[in-house]
N, CA, C and O atoms as a DFTB+ gen file, in Angstrom:
280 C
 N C O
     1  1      76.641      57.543      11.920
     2  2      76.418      58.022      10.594
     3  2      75.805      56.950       9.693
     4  3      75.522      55.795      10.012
     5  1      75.615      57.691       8.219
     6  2      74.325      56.663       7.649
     7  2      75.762      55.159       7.271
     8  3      75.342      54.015       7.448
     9  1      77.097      55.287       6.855
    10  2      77.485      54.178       6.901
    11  2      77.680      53.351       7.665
    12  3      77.594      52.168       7.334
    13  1      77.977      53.702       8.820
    14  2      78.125      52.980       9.738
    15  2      77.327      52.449      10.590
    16  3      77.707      51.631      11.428
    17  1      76.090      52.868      10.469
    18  2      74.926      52.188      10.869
    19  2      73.813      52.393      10.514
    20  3      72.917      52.275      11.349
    21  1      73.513      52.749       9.228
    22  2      71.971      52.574       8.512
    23  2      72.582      51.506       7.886
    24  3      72.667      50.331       8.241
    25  1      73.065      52.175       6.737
    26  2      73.576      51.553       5.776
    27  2      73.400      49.829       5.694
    28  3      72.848      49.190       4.798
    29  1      74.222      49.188       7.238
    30  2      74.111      48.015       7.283
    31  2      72.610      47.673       7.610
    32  3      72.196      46.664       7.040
    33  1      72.186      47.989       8.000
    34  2      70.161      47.549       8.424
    35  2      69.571      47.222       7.196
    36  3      68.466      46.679       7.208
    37  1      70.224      47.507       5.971
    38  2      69.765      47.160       4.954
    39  2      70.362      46.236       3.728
    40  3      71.090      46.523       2.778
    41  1      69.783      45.077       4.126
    42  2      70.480      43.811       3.152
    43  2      70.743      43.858       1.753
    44  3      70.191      44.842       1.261
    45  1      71.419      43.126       0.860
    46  2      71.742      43.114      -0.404
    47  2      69.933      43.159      -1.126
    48  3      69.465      44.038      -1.849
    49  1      69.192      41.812      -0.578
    50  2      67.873      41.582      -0.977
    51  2      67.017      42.767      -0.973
    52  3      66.388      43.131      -1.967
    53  1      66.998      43.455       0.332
    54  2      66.183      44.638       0.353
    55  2      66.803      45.626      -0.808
    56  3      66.170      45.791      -1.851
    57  1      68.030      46.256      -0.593
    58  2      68.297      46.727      -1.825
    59  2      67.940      46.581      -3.291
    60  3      67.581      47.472      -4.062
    61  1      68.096      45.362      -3.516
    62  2      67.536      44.598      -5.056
    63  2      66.234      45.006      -5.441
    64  3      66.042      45.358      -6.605
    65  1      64.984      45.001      -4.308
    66  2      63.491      44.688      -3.955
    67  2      63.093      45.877      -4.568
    68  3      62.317      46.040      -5.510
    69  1      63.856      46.853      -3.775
    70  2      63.247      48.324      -3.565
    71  2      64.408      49.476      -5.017
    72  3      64.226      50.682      -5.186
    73  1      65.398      48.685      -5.748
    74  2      66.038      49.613      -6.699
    75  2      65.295      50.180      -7.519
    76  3      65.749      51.241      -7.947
    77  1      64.136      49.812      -7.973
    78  2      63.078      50.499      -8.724
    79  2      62.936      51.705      -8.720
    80  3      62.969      52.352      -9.767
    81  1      62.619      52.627      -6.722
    82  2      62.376      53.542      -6.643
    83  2      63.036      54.141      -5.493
    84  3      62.472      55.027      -4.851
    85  1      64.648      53.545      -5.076
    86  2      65.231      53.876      -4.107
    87  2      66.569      53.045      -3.955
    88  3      66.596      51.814      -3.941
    89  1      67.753      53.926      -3.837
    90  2      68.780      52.948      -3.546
    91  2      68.868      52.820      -2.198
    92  3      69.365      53.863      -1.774
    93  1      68.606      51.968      -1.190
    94  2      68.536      51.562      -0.067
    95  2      70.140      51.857       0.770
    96  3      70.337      51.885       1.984
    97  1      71.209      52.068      -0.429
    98  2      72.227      52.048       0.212
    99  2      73.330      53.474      -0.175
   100  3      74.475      53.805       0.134
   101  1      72.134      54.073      -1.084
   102  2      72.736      55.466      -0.911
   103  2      72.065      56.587      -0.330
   104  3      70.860      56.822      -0.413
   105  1      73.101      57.390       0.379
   106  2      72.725      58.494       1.607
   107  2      71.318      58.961       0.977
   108  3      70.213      58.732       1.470
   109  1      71.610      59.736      -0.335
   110  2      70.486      61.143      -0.418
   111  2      69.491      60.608      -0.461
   112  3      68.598      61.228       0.117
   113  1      68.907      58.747      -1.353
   114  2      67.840      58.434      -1.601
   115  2      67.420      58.220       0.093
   116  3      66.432      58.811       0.527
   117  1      68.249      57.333       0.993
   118  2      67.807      57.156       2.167
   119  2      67.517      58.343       3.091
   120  3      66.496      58.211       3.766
   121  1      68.163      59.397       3.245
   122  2      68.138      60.696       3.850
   123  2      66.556      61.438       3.242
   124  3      65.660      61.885       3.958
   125  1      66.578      61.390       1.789
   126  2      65.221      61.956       1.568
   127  2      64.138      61.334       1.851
   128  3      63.284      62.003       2.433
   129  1      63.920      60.325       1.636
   130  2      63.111      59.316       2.251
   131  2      62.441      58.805       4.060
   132  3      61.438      58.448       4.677
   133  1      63.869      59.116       4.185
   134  2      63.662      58.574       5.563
   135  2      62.357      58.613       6.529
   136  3      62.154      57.690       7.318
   137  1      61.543      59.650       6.435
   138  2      60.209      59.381       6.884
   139  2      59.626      58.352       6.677
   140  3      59.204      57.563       7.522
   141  1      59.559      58.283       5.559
   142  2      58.736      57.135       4.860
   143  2      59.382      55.705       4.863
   144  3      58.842      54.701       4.400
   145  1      60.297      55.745       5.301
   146  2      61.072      54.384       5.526
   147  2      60.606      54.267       6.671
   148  3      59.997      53.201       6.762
   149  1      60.595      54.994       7.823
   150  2      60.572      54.610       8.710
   151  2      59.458      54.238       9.444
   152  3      59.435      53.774      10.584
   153  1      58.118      54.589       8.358
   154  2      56.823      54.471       8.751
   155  2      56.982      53.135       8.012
   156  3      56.222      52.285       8.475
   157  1      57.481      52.851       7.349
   158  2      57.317      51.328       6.783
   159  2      58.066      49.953       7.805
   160  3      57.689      48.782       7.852
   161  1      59.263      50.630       8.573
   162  2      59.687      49.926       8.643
   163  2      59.410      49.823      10.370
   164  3      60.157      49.176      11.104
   165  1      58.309      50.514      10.816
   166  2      57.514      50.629      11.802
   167  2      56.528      49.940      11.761
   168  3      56.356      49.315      12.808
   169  1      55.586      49.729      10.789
   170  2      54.346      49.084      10.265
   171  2      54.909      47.872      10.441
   172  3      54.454      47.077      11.264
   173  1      56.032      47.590       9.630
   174  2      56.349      46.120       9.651
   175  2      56.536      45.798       7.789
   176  3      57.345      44.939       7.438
   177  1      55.908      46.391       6.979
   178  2      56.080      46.825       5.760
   179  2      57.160      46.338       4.840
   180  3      57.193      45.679       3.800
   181  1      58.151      47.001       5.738
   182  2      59.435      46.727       4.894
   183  2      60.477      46.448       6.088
   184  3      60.425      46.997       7.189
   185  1      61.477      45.456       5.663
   186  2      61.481      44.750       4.518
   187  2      59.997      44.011       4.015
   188  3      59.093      43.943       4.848
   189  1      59.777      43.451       2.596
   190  2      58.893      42.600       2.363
   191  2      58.636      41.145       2.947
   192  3      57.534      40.629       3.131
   193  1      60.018      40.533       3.227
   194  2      59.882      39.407       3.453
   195  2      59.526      39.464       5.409
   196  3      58.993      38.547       6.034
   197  1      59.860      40.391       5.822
   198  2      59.704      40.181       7.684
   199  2      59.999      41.503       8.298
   200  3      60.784      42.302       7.788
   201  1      59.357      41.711       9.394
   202  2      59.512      42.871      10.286
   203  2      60.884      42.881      10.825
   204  3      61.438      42.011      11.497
   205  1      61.404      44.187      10.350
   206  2      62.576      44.707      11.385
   207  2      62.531      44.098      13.127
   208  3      61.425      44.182      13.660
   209  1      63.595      43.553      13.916
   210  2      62.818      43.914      15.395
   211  2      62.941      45.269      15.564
   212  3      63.004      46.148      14.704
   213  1      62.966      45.341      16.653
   214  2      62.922      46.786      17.727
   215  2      64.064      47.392      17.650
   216  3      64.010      48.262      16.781
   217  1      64.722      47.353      17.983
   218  2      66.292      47.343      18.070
   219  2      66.969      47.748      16.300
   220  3      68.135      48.135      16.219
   221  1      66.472      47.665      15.556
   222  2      66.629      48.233      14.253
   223  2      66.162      49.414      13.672
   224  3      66.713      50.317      13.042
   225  1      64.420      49.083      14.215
   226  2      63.923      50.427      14.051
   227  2      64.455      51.513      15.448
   228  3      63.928      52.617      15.583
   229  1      65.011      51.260      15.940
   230  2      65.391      52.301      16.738
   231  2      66.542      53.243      16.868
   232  3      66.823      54.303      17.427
   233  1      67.419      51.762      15.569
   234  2      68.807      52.844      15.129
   235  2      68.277      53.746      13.854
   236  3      68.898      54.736      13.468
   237  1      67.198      53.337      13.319
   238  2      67.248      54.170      12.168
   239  2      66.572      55.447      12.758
   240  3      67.134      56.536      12.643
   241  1      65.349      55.319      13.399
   242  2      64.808      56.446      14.124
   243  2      65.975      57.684      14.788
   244  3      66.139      58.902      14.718
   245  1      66.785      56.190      15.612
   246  2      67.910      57.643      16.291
   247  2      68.727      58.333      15.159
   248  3      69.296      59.409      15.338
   249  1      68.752      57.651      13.984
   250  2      69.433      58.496      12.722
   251  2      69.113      59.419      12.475
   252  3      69.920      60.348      12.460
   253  1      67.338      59.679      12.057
   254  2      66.855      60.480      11.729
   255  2      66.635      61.453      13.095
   256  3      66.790      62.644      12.823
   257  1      66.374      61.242      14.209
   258  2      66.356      62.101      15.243
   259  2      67.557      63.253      15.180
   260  3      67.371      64.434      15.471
   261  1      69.003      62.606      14.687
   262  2      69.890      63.140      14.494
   263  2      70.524      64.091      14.042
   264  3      71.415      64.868      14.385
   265  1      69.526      63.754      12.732
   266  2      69.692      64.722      11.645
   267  2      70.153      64.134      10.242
   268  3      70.221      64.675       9.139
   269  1      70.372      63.172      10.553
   270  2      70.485      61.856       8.939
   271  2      71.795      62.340       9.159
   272  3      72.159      63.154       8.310
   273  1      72.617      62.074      10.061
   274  2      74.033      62.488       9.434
   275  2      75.155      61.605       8.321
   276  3      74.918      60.423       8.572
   277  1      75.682      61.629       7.791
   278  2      76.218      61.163       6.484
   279  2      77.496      60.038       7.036
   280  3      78.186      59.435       6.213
């Protein structure tokens, strides 16, 4: 579920970066989003400062494969 393992993939910093136009660490903004996170965080995009590895983008992917469960 998104606390127990999105949730953490996303640091205090990233949170801070991105509060403008997304809380990184709450469900609905991350759940609605999630496409678009995940094309970013595929690209390499986001975070700003360095690419996710593999192994990160692949828990968030299996999230969304899931069904974004809560």
């Amino acid at each position: 579920g998104f606390a127990a393992h999105v949730k953490p993939l996303f640091r205090a910093k990233d949170r801070q970066a991105m509060r403008f136009a997304i809380d990184l660490w709450y469900y609905d903004d991350v759940s609605r989003q999630d496409n678009a996170i995940l094309d970013s965080v595929r690209a390499g995009t986001m975070p700003c400062d360095g690419a996710w590895p593999p192994e990160k983008v692949d828990v968030f992917e299996r999230w969304i494969a899931a069904g974004t469960p809560p």
